[in-house]
C-alpha positions as CSV (number, residue, x, y, z in Angstrom):
1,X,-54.6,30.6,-4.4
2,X,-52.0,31.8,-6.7
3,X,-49.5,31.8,-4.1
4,X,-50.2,28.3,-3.5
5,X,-50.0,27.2,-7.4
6,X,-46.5,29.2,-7.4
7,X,-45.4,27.0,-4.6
8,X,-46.5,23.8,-6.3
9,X,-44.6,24.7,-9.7
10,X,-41.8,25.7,-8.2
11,X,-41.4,22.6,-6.1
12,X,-42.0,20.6,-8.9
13,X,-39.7,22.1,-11.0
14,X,-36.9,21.8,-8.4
15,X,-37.9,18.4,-8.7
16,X,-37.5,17.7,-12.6
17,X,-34.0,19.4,-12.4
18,X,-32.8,17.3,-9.9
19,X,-34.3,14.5,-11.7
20,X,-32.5,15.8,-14.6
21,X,-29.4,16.1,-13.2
22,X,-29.2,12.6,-11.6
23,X,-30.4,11.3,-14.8
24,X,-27.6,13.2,-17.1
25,X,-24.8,11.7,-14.6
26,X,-26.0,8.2,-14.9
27,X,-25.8,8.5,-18.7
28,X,-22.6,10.2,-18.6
29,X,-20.9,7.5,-15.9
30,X,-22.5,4.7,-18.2
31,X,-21.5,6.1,-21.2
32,X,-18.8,4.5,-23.7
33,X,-17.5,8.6,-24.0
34,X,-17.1,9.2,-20.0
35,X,-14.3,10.5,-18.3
36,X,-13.5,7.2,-16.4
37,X,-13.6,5.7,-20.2
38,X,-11.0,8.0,-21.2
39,X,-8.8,7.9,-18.5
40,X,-8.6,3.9,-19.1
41,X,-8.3,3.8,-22.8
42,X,-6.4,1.2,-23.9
43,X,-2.7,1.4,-25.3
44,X,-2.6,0.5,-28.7
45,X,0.3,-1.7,-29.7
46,X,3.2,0.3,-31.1
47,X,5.6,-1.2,-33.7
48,X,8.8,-1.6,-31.9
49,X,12.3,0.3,-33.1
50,X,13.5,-0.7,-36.2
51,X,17.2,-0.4,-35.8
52,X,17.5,-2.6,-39.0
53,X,15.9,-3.8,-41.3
54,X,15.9,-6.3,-44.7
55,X,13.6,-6.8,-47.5
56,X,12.2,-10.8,-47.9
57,X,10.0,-11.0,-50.7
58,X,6.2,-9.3,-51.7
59,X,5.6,-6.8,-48.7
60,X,7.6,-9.0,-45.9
61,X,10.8,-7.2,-44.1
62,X,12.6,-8.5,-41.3
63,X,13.3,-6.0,-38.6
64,X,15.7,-6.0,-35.7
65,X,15.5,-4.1,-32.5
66,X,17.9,-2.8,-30.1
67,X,17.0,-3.9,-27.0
68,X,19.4,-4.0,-24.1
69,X,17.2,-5.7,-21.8
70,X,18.5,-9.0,-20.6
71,X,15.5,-10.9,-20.2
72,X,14.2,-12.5,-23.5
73,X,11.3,-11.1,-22.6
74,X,11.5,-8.2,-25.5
75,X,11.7,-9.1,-29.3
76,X,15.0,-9.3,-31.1
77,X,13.5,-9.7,-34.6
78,X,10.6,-9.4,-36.0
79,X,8.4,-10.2,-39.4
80,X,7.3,-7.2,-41.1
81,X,4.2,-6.9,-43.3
82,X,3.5,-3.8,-44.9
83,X,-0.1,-2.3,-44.9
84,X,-3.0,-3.6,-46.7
85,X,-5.5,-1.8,-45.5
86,X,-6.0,1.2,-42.9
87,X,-5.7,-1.3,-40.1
88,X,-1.7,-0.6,-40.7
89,X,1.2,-2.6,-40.4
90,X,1.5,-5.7,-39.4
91,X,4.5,-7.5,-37.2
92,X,5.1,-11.0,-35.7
93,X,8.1,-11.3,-33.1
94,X,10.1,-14.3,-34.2
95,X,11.6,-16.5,-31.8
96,X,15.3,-17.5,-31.9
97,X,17.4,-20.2,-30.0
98,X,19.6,-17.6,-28.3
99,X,21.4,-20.5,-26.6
100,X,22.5,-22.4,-29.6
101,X,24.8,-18.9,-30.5
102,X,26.3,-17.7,-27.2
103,X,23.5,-16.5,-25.4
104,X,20.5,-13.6,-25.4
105,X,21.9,-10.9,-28.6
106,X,22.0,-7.5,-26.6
107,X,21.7,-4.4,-28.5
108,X,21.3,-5.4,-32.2
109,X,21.7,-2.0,-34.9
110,X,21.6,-3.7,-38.3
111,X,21.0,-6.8,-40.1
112,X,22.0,-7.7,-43.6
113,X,21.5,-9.8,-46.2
114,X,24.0,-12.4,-47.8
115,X,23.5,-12.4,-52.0
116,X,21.8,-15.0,-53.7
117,X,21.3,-17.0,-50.3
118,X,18.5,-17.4,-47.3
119,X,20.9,-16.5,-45.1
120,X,21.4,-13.4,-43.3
121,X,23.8,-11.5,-40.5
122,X,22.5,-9.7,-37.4
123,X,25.2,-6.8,-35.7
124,X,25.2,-6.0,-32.0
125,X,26.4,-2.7,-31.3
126,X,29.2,-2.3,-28.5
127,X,27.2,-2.9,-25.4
128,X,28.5,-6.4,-25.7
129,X,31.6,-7.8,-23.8
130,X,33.8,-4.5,-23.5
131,X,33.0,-3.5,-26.8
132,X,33.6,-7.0,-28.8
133,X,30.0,-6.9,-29.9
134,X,29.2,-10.3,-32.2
135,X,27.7,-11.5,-35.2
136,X,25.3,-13.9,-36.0
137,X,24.6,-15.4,-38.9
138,X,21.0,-16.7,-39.4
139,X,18.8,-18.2,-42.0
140,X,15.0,-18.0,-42.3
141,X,13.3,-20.2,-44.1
142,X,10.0,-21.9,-44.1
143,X,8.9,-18.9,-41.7
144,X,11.8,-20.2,-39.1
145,X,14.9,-17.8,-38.1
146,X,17.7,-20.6,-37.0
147,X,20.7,-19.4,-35.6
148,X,23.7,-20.8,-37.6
149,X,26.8,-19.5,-36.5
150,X,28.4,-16.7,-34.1
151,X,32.0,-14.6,-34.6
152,X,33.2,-11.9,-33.1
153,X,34.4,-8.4,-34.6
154,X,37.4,-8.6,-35.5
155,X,38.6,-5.3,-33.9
156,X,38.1,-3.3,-30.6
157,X,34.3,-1.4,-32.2
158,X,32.3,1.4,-30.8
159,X,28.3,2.0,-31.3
160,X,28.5,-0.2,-34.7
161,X,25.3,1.4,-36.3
162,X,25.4,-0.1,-39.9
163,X,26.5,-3.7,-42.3
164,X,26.2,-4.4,-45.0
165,X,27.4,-7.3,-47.5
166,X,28.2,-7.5,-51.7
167,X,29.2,-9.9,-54.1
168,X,32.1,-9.5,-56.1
169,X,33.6,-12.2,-58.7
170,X,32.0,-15.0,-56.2
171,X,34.0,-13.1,-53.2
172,X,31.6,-12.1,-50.3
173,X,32.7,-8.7,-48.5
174,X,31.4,-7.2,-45.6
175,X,30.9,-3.7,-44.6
176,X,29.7,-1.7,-41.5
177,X,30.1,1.7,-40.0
178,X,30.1,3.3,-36.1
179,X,27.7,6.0,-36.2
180,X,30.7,8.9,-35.1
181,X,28.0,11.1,-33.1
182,X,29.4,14.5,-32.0
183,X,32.4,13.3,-34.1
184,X,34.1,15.5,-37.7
185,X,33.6,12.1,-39.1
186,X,33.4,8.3,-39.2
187,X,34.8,5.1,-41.1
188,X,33.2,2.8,-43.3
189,X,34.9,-0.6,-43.0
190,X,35.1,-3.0,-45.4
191,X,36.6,-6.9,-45.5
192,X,36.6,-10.6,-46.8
193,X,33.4,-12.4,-45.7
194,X,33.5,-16.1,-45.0
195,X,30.6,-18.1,-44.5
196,X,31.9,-21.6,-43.7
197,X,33.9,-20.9,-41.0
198,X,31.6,-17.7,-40.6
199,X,34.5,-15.2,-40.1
200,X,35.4,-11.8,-41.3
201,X,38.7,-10.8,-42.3
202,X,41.4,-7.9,-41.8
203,X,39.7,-4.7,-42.2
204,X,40.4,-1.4,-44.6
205,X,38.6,1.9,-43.7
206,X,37.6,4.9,-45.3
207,X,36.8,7.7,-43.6
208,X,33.4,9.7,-44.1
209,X,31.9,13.1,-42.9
210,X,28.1,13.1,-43.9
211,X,26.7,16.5,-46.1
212,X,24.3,16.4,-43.5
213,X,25.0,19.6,-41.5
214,X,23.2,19.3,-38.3
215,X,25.1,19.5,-35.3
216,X,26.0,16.7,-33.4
217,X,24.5,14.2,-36.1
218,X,25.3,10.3,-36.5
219,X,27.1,10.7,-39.3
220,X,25.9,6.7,-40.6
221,X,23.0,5.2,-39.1
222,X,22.6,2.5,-41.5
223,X,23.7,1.6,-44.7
224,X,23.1,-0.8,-47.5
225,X,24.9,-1.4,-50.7
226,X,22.4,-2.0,-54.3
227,X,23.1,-4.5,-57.0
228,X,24.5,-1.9,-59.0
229,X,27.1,-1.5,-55.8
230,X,25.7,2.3,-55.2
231,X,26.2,2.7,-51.7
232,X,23.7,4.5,-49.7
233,X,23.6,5.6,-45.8
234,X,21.0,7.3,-43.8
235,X,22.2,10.2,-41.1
236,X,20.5,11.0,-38.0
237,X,20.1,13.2,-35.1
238,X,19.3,12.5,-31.2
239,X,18.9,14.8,-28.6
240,X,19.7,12.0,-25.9
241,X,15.6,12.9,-25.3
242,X,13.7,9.8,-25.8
243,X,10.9,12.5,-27.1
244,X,13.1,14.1,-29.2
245,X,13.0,16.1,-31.3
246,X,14.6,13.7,-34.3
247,X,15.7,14.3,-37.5
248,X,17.5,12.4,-40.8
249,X,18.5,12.4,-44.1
250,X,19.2,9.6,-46.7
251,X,21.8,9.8,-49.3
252,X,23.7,7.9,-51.8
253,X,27.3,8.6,-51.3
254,X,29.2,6.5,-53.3
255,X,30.4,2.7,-55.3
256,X,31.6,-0.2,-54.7
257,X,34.3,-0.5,-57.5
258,X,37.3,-2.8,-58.3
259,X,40.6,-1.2,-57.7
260,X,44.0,-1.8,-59.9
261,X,44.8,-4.4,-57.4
262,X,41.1,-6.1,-58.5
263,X,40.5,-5.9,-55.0
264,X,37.4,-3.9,-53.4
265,X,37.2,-0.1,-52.6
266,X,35.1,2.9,-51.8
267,X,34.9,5.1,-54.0
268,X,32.9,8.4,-52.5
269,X,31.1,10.4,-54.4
270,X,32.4,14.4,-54.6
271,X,29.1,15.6,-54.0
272,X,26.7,13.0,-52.4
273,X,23.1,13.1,-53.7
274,X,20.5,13.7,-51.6
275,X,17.8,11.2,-51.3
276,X,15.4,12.0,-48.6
277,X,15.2,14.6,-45.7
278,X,13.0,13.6,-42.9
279,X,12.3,15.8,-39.8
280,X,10.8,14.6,-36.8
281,X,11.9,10.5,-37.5
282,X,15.3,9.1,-36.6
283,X,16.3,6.4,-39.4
284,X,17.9,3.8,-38.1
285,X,17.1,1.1,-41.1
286,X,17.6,0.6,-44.9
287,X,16.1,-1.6,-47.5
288,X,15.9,-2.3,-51.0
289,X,13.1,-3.8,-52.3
290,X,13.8,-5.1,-55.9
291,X,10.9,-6.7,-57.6
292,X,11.0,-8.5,-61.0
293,X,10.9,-5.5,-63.8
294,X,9.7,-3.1,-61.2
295,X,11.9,0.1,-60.2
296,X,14.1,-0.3,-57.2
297,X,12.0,1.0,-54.0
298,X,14.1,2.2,-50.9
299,X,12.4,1.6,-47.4
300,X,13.4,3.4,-44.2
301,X,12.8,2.0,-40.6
302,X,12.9,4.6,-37.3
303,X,13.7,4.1,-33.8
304,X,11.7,6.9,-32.2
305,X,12.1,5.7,-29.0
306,X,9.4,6.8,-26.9
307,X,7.3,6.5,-29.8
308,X,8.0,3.1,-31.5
309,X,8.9,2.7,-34.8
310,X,7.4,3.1,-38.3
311,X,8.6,2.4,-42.2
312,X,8.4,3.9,-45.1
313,X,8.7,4.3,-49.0
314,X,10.6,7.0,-49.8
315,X,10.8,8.5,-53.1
316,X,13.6,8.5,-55.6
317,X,14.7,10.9,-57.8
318,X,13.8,10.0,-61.0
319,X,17.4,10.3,-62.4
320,X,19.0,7.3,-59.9
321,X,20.8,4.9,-61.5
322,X,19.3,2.1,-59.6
323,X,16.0,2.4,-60.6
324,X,15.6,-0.5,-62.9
325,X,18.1,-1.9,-61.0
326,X,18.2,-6.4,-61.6
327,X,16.8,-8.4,-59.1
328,X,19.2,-10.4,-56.7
């Protein structure tokens, strides 16, 4: 008899396990947590390289990227928001009549923007033409980006990574910079702007060997020029990895000051001061943000290729000369 009631518990519990274990893997296969639930999350939607980048108003940038692709099937430029919540940042692509300038931009590193206007220049970098990358100048307004005009560089360039544009006596210049990776050191150009015909003039350089010490760095990956005419550039290193590892610094390096010609020149500073050092992020992108009686703010923009882009505030130090800065 009590071999018999051993038999029927046993069986019965072989029963409840199996029972058990069909019942754990229905709930684990029907589970928002399974494995097959994992294996097909979805891919969240990365904020594209920021290769340049321009302040608008409020918490709106405008952001270019460098694609090379040459379908327009990948965004050119974008409209940044910054956060307002934990749901992040925010970004539209905008679309642009390509046509209406030349054709599809390829490879844009920098955008600026003209004083006092709506108007603003985009800079393809050399992969454009055998190396006569172009210029566009644009205006947004009304939330519309409309292709105005298109020139050409005026000399033979190579990976043009930064512009940038000042007002001087009602004289537009223009600036920009190669990036002089795995170089001693690169020039900063700078030249007569002209907005109507859009042209840029003959060119004077200054060369420039960044206090960044890494090996192999970009010596300029951007730049951008305050009201006060500081001049400040952003470094940056790339393995040729598109998973890195990155690394960048920002510094102010210089002014903008009248010569005894009253003409335009660089005058570098004998010891740059060092703005930001940021490891693990290649900044490709400047902005100034200057907000009625509010400290200047600096932004940076990265192109971390693999892993999108992202921008930031950085922090000043609290003895820069730009910090209460006037407005445009």
């Amino acid at each position: 008899m009590k071999n018999h009631n051993l038999k029927v518990n046993l069986k019965y519990s072989v029963t409840f396990f199996i029972f058990l274990s069909i019942a754990i893997q229905i709930i684990f296969f029907f589970s928002p947590l399974s494995a097959k639930e994992i294996v097909n999350l979805k891919i969240g939607k990365t904020l594209p390289d920021l290769s340049g980048l321009v302040w608008l108003k409020d918490d709106q940038f405008l952001g270019v990227h460098d694609s090379k692709n040459l379908k327009n099937d990948q965004p050119r430029v974008s409209l940044i928001t910054l956060p307002q919540s934990a749901e992040g940042v925010s970004w539209k692509p905008l679309k642009i009549d390509w046509k209406s300038v030349g054709g599809l931009a390829i490879d844009l590193e920098s955008i600026t923007r003209i004083p006092e206007t709506d108007l603003y220049i985009l800079a393809e970098s050399s992969n454009y033409q055998e190396h006569r990358g172009r210029l566009f100048l644009i205006q947004f307004k009304n939330s519309i980006l409309e292709p105005l005009a298109v020139t050409n560089w005026s000399k033979t360039i190579e990976n043009i990574e930064a512009i940038a544009t000042t007002k001087i006596d009602n004289q537009l210049y223009f600036f920009y910079a190669e990036r002089g990776a795995e170089k001693p050191n690169t020039n900063i150009y700078w030249t007569t702007l002209s907005l109507e015909p859009f042209k840029i003039g003959d060119c004077h350089a200054t060369k420039f060997n960044t206090p960044d010490s890494t090996p192999n760095i970009r010596h300029i990956s951007d730049m951008i020029i305050s009201s006060s005419k500081n001049i400040y550039i952003s470094s940056a290193f790339d393995p040729n990895q598109d998973n890195g590892p990155f690394k960048s610094s920002v510094w102010k390096i210089g002014k903008v000051e009248l010569n005894q010609n009253n003409l335009p020149s660089i005058n570098l500073a004998t010891k740059p001061e060092a703005i930001a050092k940021i490891d693990g992020f290649k900044v490709e992108s400047l902005a100034i943000r200057l907000i009625e009686n509010q400290p200047q703010e600096i932004f940076i923009g990265t192109d971390d290729e693999n892993y999108g882009g992202v921008i930031r505030l950085l922090v000043l130090p609290t003895k820069n000369n730009d910090l209460h800065a006037k407005t445009r």
